[in-house]
BAFI-3210 file (N, C-alpha, C; in Angstrom, 3 decimals, decimal comma, padded with zeros to 6 digits):
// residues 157
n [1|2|3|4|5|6|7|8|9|10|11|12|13|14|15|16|17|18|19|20|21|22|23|24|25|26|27|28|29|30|31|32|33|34|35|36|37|38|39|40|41|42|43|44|45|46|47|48|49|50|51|52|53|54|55|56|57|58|59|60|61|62|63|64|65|66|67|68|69|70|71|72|73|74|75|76|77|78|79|80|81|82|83|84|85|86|87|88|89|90|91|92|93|94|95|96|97|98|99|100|101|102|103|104|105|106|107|108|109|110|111|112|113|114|115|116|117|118|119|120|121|122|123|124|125|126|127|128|129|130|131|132|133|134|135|136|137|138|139|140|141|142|143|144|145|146|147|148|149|150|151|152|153|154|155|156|157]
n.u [-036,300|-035,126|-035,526|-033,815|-031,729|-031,206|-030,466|-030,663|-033,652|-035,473|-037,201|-038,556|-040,001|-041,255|-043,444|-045,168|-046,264|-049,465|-050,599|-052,976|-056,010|-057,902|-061,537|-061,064|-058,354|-055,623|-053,288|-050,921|-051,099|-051,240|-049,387|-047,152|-047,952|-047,361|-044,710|-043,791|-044,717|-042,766|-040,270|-040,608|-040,788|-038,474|-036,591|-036,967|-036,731|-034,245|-033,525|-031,981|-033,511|-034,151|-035,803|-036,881|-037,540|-038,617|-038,591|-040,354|-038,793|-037,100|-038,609|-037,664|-036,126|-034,571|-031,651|-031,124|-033,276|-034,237|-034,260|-037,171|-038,314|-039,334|-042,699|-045,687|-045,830|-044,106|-042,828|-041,378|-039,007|-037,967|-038,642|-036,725|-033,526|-031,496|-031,719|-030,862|-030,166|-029,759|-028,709|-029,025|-028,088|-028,016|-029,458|-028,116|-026,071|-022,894|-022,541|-023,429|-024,844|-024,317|-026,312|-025,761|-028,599|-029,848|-028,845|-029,029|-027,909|-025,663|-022,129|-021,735|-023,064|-022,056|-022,070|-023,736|-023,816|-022,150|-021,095|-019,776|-020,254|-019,345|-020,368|-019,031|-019,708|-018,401|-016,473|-018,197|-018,136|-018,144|-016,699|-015,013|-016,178|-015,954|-013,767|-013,367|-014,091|-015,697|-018,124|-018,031|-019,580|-019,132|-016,819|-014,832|-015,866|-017,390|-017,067|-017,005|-017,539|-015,639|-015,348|-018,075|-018,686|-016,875|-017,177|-018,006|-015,768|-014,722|-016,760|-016,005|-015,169]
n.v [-050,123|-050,769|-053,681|-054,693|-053,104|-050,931|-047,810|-044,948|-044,262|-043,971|-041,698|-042,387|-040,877|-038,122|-037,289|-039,047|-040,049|-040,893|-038,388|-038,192|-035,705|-033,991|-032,257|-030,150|-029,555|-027,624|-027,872|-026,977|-027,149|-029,966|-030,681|-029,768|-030,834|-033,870|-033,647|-033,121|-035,787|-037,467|-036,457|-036,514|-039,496|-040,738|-039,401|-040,788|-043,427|-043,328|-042,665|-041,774|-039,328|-039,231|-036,895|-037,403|-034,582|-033,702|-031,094|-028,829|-027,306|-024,621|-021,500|-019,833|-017,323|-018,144|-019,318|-021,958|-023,677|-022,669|-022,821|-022,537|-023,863|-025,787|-027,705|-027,561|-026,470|-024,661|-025,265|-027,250|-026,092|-025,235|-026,622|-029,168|-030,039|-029,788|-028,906|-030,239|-029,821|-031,062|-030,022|-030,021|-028,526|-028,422|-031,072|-033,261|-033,178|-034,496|-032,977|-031,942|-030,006|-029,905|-028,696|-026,633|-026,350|-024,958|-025,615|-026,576|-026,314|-024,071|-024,187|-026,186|-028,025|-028,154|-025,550|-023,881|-023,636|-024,679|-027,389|-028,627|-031,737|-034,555|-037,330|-040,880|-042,204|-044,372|-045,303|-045,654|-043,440|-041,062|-037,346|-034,765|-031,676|-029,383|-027,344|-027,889|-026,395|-026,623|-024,916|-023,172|-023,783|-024,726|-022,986|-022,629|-020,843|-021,382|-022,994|-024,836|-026,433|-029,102|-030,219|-031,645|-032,947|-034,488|-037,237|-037,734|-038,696|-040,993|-042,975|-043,932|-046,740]
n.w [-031,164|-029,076|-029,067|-031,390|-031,477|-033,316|-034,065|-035,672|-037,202|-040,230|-042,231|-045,618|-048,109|-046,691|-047,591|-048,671|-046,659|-044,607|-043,660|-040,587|-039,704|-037,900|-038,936|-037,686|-037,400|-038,667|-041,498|-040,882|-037,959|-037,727|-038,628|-036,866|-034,197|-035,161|-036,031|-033,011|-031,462|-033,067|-032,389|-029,672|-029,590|-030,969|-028,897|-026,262|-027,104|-027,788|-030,926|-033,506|-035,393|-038,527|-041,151|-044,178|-046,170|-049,473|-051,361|-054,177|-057,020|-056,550|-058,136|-061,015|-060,404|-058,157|-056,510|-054,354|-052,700|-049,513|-046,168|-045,646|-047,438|-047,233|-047,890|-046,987|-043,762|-041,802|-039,564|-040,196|-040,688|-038,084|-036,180|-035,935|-034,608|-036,582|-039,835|-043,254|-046,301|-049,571|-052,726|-055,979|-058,864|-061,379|-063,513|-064,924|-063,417|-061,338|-059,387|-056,566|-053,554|-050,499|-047,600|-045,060|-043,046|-040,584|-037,281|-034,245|-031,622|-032,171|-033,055|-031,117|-031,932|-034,289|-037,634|-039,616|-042,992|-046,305|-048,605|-051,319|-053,319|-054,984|-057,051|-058,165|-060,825|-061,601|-059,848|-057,289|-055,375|-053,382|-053,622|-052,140|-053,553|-053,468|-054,016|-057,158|-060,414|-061,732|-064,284|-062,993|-060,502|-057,219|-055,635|-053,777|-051,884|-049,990|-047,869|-044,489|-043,359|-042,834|-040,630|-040,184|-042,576|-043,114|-042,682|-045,403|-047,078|-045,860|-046,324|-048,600|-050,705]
ca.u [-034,869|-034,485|-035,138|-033,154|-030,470|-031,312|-030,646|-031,103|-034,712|-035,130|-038,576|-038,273|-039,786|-042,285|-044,840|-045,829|-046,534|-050,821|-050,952|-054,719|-056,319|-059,524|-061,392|-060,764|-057,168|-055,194|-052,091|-049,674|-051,103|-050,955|-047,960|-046,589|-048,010|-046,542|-042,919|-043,239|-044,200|-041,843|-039,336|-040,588|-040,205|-037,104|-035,769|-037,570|-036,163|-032,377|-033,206|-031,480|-034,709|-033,948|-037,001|-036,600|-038,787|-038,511|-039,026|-040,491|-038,083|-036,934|-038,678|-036,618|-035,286|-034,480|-030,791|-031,475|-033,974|-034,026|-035,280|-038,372|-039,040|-040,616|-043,718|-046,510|-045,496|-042,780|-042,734|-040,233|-037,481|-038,409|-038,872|-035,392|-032,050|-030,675|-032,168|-029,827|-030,190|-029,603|-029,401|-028,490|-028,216|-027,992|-030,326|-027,768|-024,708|-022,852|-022,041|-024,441|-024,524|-024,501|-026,597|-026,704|-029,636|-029,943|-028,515|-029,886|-026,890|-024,546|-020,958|-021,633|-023,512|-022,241|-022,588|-024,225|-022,816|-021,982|-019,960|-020,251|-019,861|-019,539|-020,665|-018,105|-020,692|-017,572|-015,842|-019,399|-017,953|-018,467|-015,561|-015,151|-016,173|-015,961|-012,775|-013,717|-014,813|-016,818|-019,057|-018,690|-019,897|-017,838|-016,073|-014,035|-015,700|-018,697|-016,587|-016,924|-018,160|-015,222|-015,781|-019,203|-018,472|-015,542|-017,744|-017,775|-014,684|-014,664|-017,643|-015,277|-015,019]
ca.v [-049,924|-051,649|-055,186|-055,184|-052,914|-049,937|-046,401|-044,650|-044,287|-043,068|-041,482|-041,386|-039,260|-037,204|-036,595|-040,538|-040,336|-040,047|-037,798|-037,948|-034,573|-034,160|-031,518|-028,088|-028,945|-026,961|-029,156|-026,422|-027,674|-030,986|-030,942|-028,970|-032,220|-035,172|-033,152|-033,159|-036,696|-037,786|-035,920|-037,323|-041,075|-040,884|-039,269|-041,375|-044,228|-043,139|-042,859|-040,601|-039,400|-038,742|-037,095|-036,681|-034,217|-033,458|-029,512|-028,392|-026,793|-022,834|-020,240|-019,572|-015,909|-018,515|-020,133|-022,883|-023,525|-021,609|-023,953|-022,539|-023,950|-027,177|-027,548|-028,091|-026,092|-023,594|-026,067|-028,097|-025,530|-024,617|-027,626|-029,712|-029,886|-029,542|-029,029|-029,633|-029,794|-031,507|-028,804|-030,687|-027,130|-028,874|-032,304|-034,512|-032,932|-035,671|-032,145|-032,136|-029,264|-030,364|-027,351|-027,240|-024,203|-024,828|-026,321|-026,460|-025,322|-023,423|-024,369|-027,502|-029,207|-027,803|-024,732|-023,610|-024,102|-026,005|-027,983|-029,218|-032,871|-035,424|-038,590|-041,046|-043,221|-045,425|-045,842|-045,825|-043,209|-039,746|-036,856|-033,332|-031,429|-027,771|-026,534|-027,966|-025,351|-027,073|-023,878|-021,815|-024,456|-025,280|-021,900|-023,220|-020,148|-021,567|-024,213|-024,517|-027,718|-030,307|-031,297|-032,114|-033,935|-035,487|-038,831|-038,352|-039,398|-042,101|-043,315|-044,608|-048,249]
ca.w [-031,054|-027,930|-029,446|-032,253|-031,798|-034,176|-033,598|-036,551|-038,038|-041,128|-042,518|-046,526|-048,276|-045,739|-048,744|-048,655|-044,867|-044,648|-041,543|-040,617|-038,953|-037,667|-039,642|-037,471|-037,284|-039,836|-041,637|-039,841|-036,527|-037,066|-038,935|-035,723|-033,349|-035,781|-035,662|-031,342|-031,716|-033,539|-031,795|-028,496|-029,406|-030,273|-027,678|-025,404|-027,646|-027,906|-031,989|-034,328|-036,583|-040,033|-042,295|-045,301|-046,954|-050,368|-051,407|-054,924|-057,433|-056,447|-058,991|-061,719|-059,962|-057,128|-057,159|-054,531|-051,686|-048,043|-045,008|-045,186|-048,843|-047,073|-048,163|-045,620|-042,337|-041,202|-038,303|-040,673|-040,418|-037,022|-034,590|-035,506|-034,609|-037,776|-041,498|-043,687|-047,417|-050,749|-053,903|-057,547|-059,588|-063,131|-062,865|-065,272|-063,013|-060,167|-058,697|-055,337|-052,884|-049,269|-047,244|-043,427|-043,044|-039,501|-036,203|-033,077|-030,729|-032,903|-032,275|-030,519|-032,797|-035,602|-038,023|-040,922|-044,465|-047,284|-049,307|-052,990|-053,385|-056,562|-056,963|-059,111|-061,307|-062,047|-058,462|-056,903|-054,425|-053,322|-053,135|-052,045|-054,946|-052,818|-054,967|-058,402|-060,836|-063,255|-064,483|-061,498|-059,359|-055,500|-055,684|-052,850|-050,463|-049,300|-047,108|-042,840|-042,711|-043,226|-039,730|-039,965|-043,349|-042,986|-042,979|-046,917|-047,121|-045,374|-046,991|-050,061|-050,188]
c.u [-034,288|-034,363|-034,591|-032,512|-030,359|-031,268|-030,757|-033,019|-034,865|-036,373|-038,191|-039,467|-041,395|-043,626|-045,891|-046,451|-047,975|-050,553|-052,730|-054,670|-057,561|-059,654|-061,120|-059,199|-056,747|-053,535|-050,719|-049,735|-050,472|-049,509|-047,002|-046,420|-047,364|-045,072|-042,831|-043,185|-043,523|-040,491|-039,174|-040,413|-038,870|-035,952|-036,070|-036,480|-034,421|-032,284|-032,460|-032,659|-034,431|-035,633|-036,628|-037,705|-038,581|-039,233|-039,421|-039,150|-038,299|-037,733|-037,517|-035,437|-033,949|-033,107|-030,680|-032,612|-033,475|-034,667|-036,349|-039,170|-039,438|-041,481|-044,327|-046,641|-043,976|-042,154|-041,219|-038,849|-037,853|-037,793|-037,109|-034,322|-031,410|-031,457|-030,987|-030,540|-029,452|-029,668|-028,860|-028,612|-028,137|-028,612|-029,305|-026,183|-024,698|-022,424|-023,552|-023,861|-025,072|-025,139|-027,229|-027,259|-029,601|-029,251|-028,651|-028,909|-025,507|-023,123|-020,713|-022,142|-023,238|-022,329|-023,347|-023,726|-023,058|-021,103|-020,312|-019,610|-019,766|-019,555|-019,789|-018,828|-019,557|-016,626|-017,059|-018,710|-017,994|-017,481|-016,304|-015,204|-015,759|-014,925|-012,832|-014,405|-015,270|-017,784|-019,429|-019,124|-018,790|-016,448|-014,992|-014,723|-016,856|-018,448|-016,443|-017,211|-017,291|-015,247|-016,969|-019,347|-017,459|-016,018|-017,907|-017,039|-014,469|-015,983|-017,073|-014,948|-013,494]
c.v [-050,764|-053,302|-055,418|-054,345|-052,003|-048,492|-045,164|-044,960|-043,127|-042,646|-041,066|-041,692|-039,401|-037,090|-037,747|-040,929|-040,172|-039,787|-037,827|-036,442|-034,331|-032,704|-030,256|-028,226|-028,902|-028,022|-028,486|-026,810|-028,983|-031,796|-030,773|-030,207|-033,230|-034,983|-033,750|-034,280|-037,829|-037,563|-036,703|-038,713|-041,003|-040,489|-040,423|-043,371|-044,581|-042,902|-041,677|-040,564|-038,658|-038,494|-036,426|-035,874|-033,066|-031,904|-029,837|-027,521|-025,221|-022,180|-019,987|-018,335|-017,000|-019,310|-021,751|-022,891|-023,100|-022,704|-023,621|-023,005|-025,434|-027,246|-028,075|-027,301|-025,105|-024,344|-027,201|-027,508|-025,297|-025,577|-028,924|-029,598|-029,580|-029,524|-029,051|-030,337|-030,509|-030,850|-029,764|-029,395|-027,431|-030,719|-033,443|-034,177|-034,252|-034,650|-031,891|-031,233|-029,543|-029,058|-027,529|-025,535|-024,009|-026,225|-025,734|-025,637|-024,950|-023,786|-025,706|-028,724|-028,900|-026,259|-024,610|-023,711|-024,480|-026,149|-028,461|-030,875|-033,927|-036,958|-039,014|-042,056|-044,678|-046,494|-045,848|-044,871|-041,751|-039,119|-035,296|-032,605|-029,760|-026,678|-026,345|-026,819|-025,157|-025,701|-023,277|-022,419|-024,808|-023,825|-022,035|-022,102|-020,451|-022,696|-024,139|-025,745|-029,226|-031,039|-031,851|-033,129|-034,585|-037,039|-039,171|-038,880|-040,608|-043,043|-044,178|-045,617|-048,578]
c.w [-029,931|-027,931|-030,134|-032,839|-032,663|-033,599|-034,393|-037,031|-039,310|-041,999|-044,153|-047,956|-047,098|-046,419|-048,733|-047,857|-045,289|-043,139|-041,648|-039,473|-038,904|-038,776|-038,851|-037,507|-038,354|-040,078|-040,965|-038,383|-036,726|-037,468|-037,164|-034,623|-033,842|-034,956|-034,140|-031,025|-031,842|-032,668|-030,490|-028,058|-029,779|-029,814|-026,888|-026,021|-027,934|-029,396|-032,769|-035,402|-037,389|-041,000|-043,408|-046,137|-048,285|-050,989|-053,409|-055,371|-057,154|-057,805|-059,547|-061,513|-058,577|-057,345|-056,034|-053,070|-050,330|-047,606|-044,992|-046,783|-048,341|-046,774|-046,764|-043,727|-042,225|-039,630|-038,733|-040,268|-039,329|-035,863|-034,704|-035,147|-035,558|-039,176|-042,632|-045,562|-048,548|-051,986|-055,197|-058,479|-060,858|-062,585|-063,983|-065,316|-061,801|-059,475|-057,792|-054,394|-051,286|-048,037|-045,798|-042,925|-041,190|-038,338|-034,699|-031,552|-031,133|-031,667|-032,048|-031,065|-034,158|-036,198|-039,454|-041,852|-045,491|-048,221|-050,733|-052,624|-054,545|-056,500|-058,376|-059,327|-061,189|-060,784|-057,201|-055,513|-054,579|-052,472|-052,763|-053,163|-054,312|-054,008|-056,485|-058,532|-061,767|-063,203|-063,548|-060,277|-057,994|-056,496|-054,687|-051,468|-049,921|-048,088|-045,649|-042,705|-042,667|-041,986|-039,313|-041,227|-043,508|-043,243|-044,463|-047,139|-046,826|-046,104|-048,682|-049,989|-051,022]
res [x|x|x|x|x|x|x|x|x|x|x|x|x|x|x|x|x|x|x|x|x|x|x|x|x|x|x|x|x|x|x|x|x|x|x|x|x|x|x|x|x|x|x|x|x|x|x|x|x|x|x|x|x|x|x|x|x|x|x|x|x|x|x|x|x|x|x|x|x|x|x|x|x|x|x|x|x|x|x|x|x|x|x|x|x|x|x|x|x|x|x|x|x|x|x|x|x|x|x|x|x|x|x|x|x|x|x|x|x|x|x|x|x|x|x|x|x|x|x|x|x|x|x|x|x|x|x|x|x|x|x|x|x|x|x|x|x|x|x|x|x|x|x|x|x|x|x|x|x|x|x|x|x|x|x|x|x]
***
């Protein structure tokens, strides 16, 4: 980051990563060590670390994943600043549910939430979908977060 000006890193997907672990340590330990890490370069670095780690589909009783549905460790929802979520509730909908499960100092960095969002195949751009009420979906009351997304918007070329 310091030679060329990057501050963002972005880990994607998490599943691709090979973590190695000797054999007594268990993949919740060393999951647990990667996370600190990770965490510790970039702080140390100034980076913003993005991981992305891709969850298995909810059980059919299930309507969409909880932070603790990432596979591998409880250390996932646990050890970041923020978890926040991606739900698609119909897989050939552009209706996308934006889900922030956790943040690290309520208030100040933020709260919990979420928003519905829609991707426009045709204007290659992504709106507030929260109010729409395509099949029940973005009921309009699940909404707290327009100041933490507000960057959708802007995001429209």
């Amino acid at each position: 980051s310091l030679v060329y000006g990057c501050n963002v890193f972005v880990v994607d997907p998490w599943n691709q990563i090979d973590v190695i672990r000797k054999a007594h340590v268990t993949e919740t330990e060393r999951t647990r060590d990667v996370i600190k890490e990770l965490h510790r370069s970039a702080n140390k670095l100034g980076l913003l670390l993005i991981v992305v780690h891709h969850v298995a589909k909810p059980q059919k009783d299930e309507k969409e994943p909880g932070k603790y549905a990432l596979s591998g460790s409880q250390h996932w929802a646990n050890a970041p600043d923020y978890v926040i979520m991606v739900w698609k509730e119909e897989d050939d909908s552009n209706f996308n549910k934006i889900i922030v499960r956790k943040v690290k100092e309520f208030g100040l960095m933020g709260m919990p939430g979420s928003r519905w969002i829609k991707f426009d195949n045709d204007a290659f751009t992504i709106h507030d979908a929260t109010a729409d009420t395509k099949g029940g979906i973005g009921s309009g009351k699940e909404g707290l977060m327009a100041n933490q997304f507000s960057a959708l918007g802007s995001m429209q070329n």
